[in-house]
C-alpha positions as CSV (number, residue, x, y, z in Angstrom):
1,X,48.3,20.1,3.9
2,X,47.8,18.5,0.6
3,X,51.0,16.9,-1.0
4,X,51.6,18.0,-5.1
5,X,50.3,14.9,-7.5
6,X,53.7,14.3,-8.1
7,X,54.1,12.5,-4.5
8,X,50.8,10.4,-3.9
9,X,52.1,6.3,-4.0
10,X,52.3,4.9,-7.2
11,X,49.1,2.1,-5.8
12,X,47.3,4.7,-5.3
13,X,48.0,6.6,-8.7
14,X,47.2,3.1,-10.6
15,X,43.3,3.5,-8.8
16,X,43.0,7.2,-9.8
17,X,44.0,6.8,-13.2
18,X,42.0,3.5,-13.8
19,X,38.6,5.4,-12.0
20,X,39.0,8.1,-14.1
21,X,39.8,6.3,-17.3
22,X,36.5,4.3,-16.2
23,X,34.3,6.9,-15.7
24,X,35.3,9.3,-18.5
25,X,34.9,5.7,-21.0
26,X,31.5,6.2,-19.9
27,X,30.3,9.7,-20.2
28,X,31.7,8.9,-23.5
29,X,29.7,6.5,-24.4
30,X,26.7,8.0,-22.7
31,X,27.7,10.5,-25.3
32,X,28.3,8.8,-28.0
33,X,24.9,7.5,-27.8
34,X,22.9,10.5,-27.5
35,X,24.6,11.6,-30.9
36,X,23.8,8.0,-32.3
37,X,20.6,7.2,-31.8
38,X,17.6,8.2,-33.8
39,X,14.5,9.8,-32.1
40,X,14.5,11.7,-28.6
41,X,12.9,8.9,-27.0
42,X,15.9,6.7,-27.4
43,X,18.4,9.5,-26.8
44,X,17.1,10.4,-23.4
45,X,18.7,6.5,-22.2
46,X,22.0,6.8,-23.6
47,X,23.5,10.1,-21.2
48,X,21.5,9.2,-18.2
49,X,23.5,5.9,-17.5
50,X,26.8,7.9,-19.0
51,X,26.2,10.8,-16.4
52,X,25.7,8.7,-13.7
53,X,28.0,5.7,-14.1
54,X,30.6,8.3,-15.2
55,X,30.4,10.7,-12.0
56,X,31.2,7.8,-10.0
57,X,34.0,6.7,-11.9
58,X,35.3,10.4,-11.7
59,X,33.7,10.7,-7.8
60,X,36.1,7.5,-6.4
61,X,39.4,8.4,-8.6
62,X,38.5,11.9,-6.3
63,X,38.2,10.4,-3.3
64,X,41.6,8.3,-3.5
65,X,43.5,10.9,-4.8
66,X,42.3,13.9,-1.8
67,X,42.4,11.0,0.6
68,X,45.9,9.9,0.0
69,X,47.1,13.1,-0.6
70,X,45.1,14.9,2.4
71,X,45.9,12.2,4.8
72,X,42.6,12.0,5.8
73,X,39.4,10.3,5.3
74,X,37.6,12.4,2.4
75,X,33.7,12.1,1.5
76,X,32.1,14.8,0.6
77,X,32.5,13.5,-2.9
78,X,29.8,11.1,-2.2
79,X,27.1,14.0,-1.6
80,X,27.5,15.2,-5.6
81,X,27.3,11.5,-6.5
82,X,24.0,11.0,-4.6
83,X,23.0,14.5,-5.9
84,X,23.5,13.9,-9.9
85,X,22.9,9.9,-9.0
86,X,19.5,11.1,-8.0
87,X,18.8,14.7,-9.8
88,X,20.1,13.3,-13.8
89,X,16.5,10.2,-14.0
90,X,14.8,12.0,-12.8
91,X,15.3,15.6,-15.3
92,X,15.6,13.0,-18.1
93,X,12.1,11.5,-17.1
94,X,10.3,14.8,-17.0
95,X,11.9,16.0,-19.8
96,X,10.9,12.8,-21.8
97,X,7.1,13.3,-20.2
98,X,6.9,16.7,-21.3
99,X,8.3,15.9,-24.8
100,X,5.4,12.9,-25.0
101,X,2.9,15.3,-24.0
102,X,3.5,17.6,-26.3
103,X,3.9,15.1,-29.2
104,X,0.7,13.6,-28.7
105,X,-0.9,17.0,-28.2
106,X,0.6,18.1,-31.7
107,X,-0.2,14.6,-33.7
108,X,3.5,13.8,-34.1
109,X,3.4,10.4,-35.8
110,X,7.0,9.7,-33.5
111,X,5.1,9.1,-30.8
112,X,5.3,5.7,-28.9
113,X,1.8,4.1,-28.7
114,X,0.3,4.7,-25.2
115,X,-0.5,1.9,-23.4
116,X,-3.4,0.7,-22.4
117,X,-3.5,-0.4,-18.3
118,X,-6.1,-3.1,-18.6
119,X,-4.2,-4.8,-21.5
120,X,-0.5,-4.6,-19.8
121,X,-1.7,-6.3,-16.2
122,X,-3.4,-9.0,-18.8
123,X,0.3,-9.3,-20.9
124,X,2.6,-9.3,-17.5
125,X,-0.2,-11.8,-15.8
126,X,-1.2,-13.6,-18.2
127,X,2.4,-14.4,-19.3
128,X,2.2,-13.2,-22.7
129,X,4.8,-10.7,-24.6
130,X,3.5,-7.2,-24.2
131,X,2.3,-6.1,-27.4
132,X,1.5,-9.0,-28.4
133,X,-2.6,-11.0,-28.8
């Protein structure tokens, strides 16, 4: 049987509260950053690294708090962190393909340049800044 919040030990109330505090400081920021920066490109960084360092902020103040509370080992908190850990890049990537593929099929002139195969194994063997002659 699970014991009310009120009756978890005070160590363990410190861990939940600094976890969650942790993680929701970072889906804020994630946030904060999608509404800050400029184009989508840029946007599509900011909430992936929120979402993901977040949940597992949010995912270990869970665990502490059932585990104390149930008396028991408790991990099925780790299967929705692999789950968004895994699921959130790789949306974010797809989305951000399917956005560039349109863009360049439209002419958008927000488009990051594409790059050329030949001349990035030259800049990261070569040793020279990518981008650069």
């Amino acid at each position: 049987m699970i014991q009310p919040a009120a009756d978890i030990p005070v160590w363990a109330a410190i861990a939940v509260a600094f976890f969650l505090l942790v993680g929701s400081g970072l889906a804020l920021i994630g946030a904060i950053g999608f509404l800050r920066l400029p184009t989508f490109y840029e946007r599509i960084h900011a909430p992936t690294l929120g979402t993901s360092w977040g949940i597992g902020g949010v995912m270990l103040a869970s665990m502490i708090f059932f585990t104390v509370s149930s008396g028991r080992l408790v991990f099925h908190e780790i299967l929705i962190g692999i789950f968004v850990t895994v699921t959130t890049p790789i949306t974010f990537m797809l989305l951000a393909r399917a956005a560039l593929h349109r863009d360049r099929a439209e002419g958008n002139g927000n488009v990051p340049d594409k790059l050329d195969k030949s001349q990035v194994a030259k800049d990261v063997l070569g040793g020279n800044e990518p981008g650069k002659e």
